[in-house]
N, C-alpha and C positions, 0 to 999 in steps of 0.2 A: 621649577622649584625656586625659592628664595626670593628675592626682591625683584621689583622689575629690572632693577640697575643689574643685577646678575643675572639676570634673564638674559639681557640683551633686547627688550622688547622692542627699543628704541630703534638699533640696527633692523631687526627682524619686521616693523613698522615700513622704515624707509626700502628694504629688500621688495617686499610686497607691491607698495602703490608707487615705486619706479627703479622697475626692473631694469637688469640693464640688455641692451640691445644688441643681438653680431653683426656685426658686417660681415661679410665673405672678405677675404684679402687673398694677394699671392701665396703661393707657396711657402716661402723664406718666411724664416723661421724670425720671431721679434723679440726683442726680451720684454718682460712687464714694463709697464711705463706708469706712472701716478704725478700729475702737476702737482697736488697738493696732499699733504696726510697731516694726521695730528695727532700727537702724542699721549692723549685722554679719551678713552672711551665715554669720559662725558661730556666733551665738545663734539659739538655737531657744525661743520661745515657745512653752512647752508646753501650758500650762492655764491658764485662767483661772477661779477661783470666786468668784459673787459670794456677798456678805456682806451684810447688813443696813448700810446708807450705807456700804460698803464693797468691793475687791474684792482678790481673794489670785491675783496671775500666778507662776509658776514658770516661770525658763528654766535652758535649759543652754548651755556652751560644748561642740560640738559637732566643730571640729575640730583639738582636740588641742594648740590655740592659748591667748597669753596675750591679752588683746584688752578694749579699752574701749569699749562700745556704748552710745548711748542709748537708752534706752524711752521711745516715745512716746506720746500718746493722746490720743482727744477728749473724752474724759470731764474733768467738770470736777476737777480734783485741790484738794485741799485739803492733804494732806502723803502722803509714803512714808516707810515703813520697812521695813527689813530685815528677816525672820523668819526664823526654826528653820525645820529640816525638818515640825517638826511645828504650826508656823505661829502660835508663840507669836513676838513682838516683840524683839527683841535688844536687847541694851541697848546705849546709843552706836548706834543702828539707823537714825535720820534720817537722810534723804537729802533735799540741797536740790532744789527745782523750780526749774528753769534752763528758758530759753527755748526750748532745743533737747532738754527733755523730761526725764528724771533718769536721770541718769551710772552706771552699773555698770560694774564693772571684774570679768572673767572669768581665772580660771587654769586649764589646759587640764581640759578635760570637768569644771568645778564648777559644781554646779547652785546656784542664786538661788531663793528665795521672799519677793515685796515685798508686802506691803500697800500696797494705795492706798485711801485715804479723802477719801471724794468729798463734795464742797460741796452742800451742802443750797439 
């Protein structure tokens, strides 16, 4: 019922054509883990490549919205920047690290490519 944005069709899209997998593990007990989340159900983390002390995430805004999300993570960050599509560094491309993860601002359906460079 309602819009697809309220649907969730988006989630319910990527649930379907890649499910996720179990491994069997030990016994002991884990707590949840997540490298990355995002603070708007209308960004869509799409990929993540790592880099040598580095890694390359690309999202999109996803429905059609102007919308400000955080990216979050547990990887130790050291700074973000902003890339090219073709994942060269923008210039004026830093983004500060705030406690509440690093601030991206989306206009409807533009995709984002950050660098993240992770603390040694």
């Amino acid at each position: 019922a309602g819009s697809f944005q309220d649907a969730g069709v988006i989630q319910c899209a990527y649930n379907l054509n890649f499910p996720l997998h179990v491994t069997p593990a030990s016994s002991a007990q884990c707590q949840p883990w997540s490298a990355f989340s995002v603070s708007s159900p209308a960004v869509v983390l799409e990929t993540a490549e790592d880099r040598p002390g580095a890694m390359v995430v690309r999202l999109y805004e996803a429905h059609g919205s102007t919308v400000v999300t955080w990216l979050q993570t547990s990887l130790p960050l050291k700074e973000a920047v902003l890339c090219d599509l073709l994942e060269r560094p923008a210039a004026q491309g830093h983004l500060p690290l705030e406690p509440q993860g690093v601030r991206l601002s989306f206009t409807p359906f533009r995709v984002l490519s950050v660098l993240l460079v992770l603390r040694q």
